[in-house]
N, C-alpha and C positions, 0 to 999 in steps of 0.2 A: 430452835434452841437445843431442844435435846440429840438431834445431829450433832452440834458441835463438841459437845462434853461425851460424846462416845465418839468420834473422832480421837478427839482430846484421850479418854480414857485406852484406846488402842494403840494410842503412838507411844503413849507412856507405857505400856505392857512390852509392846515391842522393842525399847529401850531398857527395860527393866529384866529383860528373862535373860539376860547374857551378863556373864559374869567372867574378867579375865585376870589374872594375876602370875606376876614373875616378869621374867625376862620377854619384852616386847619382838626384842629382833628374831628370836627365837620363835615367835609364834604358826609363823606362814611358812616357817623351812623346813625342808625332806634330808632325808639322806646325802642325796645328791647335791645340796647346796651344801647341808655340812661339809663333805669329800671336796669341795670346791677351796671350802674357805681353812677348815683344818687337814693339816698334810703330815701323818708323823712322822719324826727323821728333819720335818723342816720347819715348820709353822712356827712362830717364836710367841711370849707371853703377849708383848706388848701388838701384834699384828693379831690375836685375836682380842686382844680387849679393846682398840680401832674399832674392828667389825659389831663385836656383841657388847660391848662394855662389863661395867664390874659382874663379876661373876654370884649366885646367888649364894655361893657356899665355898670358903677354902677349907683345905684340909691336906694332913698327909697322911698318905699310905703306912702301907707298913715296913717298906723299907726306906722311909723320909723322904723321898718324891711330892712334890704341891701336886694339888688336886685340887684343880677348878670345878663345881657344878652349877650348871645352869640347867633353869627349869621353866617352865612354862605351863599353865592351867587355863582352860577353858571349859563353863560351866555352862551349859544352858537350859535355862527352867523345863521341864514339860510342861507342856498346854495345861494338863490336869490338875494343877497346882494353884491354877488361879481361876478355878471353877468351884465355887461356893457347894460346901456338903461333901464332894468328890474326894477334896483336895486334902479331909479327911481319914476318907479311906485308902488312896492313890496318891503319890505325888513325886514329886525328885527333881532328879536332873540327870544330863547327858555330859558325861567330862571326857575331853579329851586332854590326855598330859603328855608333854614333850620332854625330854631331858637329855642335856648333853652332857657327859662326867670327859673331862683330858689333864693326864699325866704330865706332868711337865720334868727333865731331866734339871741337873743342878745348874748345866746354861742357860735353862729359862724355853727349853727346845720340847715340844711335844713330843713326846715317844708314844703313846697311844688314847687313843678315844674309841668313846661310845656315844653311838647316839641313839637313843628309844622314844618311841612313839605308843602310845595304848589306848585305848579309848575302854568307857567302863560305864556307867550307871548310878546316882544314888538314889535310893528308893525309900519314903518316908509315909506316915499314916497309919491306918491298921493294920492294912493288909498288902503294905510295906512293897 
């Protein structure tokens, strides 16, 4: 019996340390799929929102060009965080964040993008 509920209690951990938000299609892609699917000079509004769908952010620049961004967050727990006492002194997480920002001309035609990848740390308890 008490196998089962530590069973039980690890599979729920292991579903619970991962944390994602933002744009999904965005999640698993590099550089090189970006380069595949946006092309400046050709790539049009409606052929990337097919691909990725609505963007997480419009906006314009500063000389009135739309600005699509798209973003993507993944979090995942450290071990130490769900260790009783520790989790205290030690804990966080491990993020990784994606982001695609593209310039659209007044055709609707991509004239330039970015796309960044980072990974980072949050670190929480005493001695943080």
């Amino acid at each position: 019996m008490l196998k089962k509920y530590f069973t039980i209690f690890i599979i729920v951990l292991f579903f619970s340390a991962c944390v994602s938000t933002g744009n999904q299609q965005l999640a698993n892609m590099s550089q090189s799929d970006i380069g595949s699917i946006v092309v400046n000079g050709q790539t049009t509004k409606s052929e990337v929102s097919a691909v990725l769908g609505d963007p997480s952010l419009v906006d314009l620049d500063n000389n009135g060009n739309e600005k699509w961004t798209y973003y993507h967050l993944r979090s995942t727990i450290k071990g130490s965080s769900f260790i009783p006492v520790v989790s205290s002194f030690k804990s966080g997480s491990n993020n990784t964040t994606r982001q695609l920002v593209i310039l659209y001309d007044d055709d609707g035609v991509v004239i330039n993008h970015v796309f960044t990848q980072s990974q980072g740390q949050t670190n929480t308890g005493i001695l943080g």
